[in-house]
N, C-alpha and C positions, 0 to 999 in steps of 0.2 A: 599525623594530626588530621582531623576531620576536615573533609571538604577540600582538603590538598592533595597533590600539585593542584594549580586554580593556573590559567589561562586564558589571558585575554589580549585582543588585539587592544596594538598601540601606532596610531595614525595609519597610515596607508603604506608603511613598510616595515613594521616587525609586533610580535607578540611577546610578551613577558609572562613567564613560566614564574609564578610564585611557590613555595613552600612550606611557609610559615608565616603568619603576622609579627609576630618579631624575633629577635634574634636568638637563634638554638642550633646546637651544633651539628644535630641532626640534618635540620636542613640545609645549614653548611656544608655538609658533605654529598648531600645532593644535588646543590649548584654546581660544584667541584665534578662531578662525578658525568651531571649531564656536559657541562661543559668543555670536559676534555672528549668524552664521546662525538660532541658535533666537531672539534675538531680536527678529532682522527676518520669520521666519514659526515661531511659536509651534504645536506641533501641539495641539488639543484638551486640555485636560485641563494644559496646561505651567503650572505655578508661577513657578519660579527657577531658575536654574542658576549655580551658586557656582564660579569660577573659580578654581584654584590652581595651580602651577608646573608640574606632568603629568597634571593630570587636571580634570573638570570634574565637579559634582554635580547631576542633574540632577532636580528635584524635579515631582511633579505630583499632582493630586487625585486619589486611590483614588475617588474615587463618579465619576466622570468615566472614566477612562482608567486602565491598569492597566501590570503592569512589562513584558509583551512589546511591548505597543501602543508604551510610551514607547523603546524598544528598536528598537523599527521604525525607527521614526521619526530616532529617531539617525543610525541607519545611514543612511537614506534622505538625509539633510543632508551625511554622510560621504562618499558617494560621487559628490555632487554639489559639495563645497567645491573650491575654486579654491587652489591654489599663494600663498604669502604671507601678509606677518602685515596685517591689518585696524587701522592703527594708528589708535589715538583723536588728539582737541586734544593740541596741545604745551600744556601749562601751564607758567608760571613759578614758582619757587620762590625767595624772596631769602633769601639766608643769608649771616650774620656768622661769619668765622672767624677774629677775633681772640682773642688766647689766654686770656682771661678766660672767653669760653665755648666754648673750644674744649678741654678738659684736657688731651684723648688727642692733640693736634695733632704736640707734638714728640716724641710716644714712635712714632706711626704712621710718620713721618721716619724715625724712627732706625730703626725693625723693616723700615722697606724701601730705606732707603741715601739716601733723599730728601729733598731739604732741604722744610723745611714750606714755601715757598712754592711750590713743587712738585707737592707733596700737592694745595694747594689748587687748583694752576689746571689738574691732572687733575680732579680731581673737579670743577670746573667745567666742563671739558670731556665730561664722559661724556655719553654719550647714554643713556636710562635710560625704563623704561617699566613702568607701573604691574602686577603678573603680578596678585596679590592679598590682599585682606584678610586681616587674622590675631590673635592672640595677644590686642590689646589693641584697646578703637575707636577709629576712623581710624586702623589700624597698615596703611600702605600700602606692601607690600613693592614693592621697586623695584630692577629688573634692570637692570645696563651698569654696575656699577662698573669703571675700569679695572682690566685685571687687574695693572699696576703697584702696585697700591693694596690687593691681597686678601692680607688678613690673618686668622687664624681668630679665633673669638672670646674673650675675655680665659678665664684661667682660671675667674677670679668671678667676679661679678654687684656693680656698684655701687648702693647705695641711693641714694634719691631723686635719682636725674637729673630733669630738669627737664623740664617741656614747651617741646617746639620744638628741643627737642637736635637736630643733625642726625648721622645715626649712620651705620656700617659695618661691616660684616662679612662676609668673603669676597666674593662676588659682590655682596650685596646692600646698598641703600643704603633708611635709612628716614627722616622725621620723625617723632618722639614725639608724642603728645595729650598725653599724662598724666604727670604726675610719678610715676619708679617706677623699678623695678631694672631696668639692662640688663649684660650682659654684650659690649653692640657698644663699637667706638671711638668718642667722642666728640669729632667735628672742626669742632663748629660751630653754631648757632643760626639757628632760621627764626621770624620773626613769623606766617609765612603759620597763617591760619585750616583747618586741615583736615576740626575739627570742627563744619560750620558753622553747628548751631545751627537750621536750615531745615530742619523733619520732611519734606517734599518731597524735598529731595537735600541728605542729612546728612552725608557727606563730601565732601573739594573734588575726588576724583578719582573716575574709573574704571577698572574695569582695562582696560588695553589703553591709556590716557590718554601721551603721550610727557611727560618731564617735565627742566625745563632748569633747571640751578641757575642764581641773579643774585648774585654779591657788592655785598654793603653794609657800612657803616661800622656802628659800633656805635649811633650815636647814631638812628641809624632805626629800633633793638630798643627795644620797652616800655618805660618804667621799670619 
């Protein structure tokens, strides 16, 4: 894409490596690609680097290394990254789509001409991978919804959706942490732990992670 990668400093400790103006999955895999790169060789002075759908943030210690140094250094990974995306573990995810906590099941049907058992054994079938974190903790966006399946997002916003909803919204497909307002469709319920509670590795994914939906009965969700 013209004029990409684009790089620019952001405050007084990190730059932000763009790719694209909006979301394409090319660039996708560029994020992915630089991003495992700074983390298998770290230049001096590297922090974190925050991975989102076109672009990455690329964080480092001002008394250490400064923003042309970390800039170099970018580039220098850039012109050395390999063709492809760096896919992390497939993880499993089990989820209930019976229609007690499914709400949005038969209206997603009806908005795409599909019968809901339909709905469900596409989105069983997606192939889906973690891009990243957002909005809410352990909100792990997740790319490969069928495009069968891409609907925009409701007009409104529902209160207290529950934790473990399993949600959708155009491309993207998420599990909820937290009980709270969504504006996605509602097709389903995961038991799966995302938040797991372990200050070591506090969520169940990474980005770049592949991730496989499992159907289950209801009687395998919490009481």
């Amino acid at each position: 894409m013209t004029g990409f990668p684009r790089i620019r400093a952001l405050a007084e400790r990190a730059i932000l490596v763009e790719f694209a103006d909006r979301p394409d999955e090319t660039a996708g895999d560029r994020v992915a690609r630089l991003d495992a790169a700074l983390a298998a060789a770290p230049f001096p002075g590297f922090t974190e680097a925050v991975p989102a759908y076109v672009s990455l943030l690329v964080g480092f210690d001002p008394l250490v290394t400064d923003h042309a140094a970390a800039e170099a250094a970018v580039r220098a990974h850039l012109a050395k990254s390999a063709e492809g995306r760096p896919d992390g573990p497939e993880r499993e995810v089990p989820a209930c789509y019976d229609a007690a906590v499914a709400p949005d099941l038969a209206e997603v049907a009806a908005r795409t001409g599909l019968a809901p058992e339909t709905v469900v054994r596409l989105h069983l079938a997606g192939s889906y991978r973690v891009v990243m974190y957002g909005f809410a903790p352990g909100y792990a966006y997740l790319a490969g919804v069928p495009e069968a399946l891409h609907l925009p997002r409701k007009p409104a916003a529902l209160r207290d959706v529950p934790a473990g909803s399993v949600l959708i919204a155009g491309p993207q497909c998420l599990v909820s942490t937290l009980t709270m307002p969504t504006g996605w469709w509602i097709i389903g319920r995961s038991p799966a732990r995302i938040l797991t509670g372990d200050p070591r590795r506090p969520f169940l994914f990474d980005p770049g992670d592949r991730v496989r939906f499992r159907r289950i009965a209801a009687a395998e969700l919490p009481a």
